[in-house]
C-alpha positions as CSV (number, residue, x, y, z in Angstrom):
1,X,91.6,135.9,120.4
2,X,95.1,135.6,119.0
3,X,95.8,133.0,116.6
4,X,100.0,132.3,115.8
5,X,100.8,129.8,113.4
6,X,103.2,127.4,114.4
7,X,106.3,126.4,112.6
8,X,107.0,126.8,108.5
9,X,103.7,127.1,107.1
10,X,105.3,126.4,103.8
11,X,106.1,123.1,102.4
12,X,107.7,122.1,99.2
13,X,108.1,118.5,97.7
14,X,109.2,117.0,94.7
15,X,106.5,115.4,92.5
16,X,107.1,112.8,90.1
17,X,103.9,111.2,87.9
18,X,104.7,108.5,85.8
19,X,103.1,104.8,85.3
20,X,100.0,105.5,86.6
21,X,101.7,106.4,89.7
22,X,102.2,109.5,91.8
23,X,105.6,109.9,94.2
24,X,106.6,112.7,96.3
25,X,109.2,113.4,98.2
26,X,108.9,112.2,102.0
27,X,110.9,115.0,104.2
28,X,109.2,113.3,107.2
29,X,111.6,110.5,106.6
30,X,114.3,112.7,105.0
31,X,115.8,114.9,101.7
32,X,116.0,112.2,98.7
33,X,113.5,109.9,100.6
34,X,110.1,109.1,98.3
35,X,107.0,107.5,98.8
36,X,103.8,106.9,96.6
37,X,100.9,108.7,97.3
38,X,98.5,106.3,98.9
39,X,95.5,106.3,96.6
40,X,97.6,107.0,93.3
41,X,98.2,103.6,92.0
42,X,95.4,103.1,89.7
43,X,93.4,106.0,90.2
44,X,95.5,108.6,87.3
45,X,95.9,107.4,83.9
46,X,99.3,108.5,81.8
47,X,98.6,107.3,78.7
48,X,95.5,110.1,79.1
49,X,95.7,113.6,78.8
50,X,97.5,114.9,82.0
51,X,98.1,118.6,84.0
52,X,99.8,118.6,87.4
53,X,100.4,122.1,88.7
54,X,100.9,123.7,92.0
55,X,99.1,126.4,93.7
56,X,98.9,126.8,98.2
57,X,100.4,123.6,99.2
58,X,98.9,121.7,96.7
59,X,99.1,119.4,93.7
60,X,96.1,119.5,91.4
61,X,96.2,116.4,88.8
62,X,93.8,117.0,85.4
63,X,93.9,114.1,84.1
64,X,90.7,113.8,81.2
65,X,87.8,113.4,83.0
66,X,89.7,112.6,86.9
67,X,90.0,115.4,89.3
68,X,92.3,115.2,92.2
69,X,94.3,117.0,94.5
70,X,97.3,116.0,97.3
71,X,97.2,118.4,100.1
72,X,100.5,118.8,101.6
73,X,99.9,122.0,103.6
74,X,96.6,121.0,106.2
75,X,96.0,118.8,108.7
76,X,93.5,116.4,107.7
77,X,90.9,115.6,110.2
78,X,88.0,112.7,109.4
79,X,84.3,112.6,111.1
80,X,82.0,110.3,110.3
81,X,78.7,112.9,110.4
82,X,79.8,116.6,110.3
83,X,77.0,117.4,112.4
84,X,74.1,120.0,112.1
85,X,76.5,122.8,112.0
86,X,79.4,122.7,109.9
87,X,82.4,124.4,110.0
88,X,83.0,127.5,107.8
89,X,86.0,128.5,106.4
90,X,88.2,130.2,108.7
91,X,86.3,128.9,111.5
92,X,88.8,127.6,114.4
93,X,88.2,124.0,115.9
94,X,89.8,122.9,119.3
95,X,89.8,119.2,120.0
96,X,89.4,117.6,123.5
97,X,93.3,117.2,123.5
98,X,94.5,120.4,122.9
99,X,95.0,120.7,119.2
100,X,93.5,123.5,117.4
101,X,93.1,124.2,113.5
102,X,91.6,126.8,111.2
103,X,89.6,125.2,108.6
104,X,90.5,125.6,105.1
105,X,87.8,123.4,103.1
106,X,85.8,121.1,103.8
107,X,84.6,117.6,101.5
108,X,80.8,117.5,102.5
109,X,78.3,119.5,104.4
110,X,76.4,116.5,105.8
111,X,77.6,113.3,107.5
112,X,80.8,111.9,106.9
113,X,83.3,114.3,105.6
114,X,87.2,115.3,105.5
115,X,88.2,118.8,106.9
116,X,91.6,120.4,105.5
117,X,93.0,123.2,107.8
118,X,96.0,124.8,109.3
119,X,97.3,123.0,112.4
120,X,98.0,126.0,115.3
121,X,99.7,124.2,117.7
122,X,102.2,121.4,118.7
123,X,99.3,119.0,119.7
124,X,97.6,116.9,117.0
125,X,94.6,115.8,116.3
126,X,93.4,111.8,117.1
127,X,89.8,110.2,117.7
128,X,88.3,112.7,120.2
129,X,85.4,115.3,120.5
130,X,86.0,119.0,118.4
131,X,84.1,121.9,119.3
132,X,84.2,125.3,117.5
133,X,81.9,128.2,116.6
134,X,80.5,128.7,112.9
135,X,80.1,132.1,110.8
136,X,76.8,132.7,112.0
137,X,77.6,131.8,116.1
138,X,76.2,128.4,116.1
139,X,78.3,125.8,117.9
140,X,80.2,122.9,116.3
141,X,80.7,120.0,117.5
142,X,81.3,116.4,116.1
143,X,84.1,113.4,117.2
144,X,86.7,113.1,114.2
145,X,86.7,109.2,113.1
146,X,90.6,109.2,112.5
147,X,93.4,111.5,111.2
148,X,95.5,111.3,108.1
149,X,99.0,112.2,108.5
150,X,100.4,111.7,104.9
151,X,99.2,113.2,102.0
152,X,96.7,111.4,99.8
153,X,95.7,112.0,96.0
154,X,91.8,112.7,96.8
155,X,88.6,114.0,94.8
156,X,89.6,118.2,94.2
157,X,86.1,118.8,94.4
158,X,85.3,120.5,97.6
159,X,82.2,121.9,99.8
160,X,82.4,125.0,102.3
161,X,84.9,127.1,100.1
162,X,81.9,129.8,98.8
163,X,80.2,129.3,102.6
């Protein structure tokens, strides 16, 4: 099977974090556009210790005892149970419409759960069945509950990356 990657797989933003606030900059609407990052209003404390660094598409925020992370490189696809069978990383997922993605991480191994991975092709992903095949040949399947198209500042902690 032959697996080509469409488009720039990179993507850089500007990050600013400042009164409790996160902001990045929006190059879906345009250069010099910005928009707050939907779950950062309350959820980081400035006055607190505070790391943000970068590292594969990502912004990882220490912030004393919070943990978070804004993806800005996968596809984010929702389920509401994951299934018997979860998805490994590396393992490619095709949904009923056409859109396939190579998982990256995933947030749970059981019931509801996020998967992060690299969108392969023009079609995206929307409330419909997935199938794939995990590491050890069993089948995946599961119906994604919704898809997040911008970023978000979510929990860093994350299942399926030592699978």
């Amino acid at each position: 099977m032959t697996v080509s990657l469409v488009g720039d797989n990179t993507k850089k933003r500007l990050i600013a974090v400042g009164n409790n606030e996160v902001w990045y900059e929006d190059l879906s609407v345009g250069a010099g556009e910005w928009a707050e990052l939907d779950t950062s209003s309350g959820a980081i404390d400035t006055s607190d210790r505070l790391a943000v660094f970068e590292a594969y598409g990502k912004v990882f925020v220490v912030n004393g005892a919070i943990l978070k992370v804004a993806d800005f490189q996968n596809t984010k696809i929702a389920t509401a149970n994951i299934g018997a069978n979860p998805p490994d990383r590396g393992n490619i997922l095709t949904a009923a419409g056409g859109a396939v993605m190579v998982v990256d991480y995933i947030t749970s191994l059981s019931g509801a759960c996020t998967i992060y991975g690299w969108r392969t092709t023009e079609a995206t992903f929307g409330a419909e069945g997935v199938t794939g095949t995990d590491n050890d040949g069993n089948a995946i399947s599961f119906t994604t509950s919704g898809v997040e198209t911008a970023p978000s500042l979510s929990v860093s902690r994350c299942t399926g990356l030592a699978r």
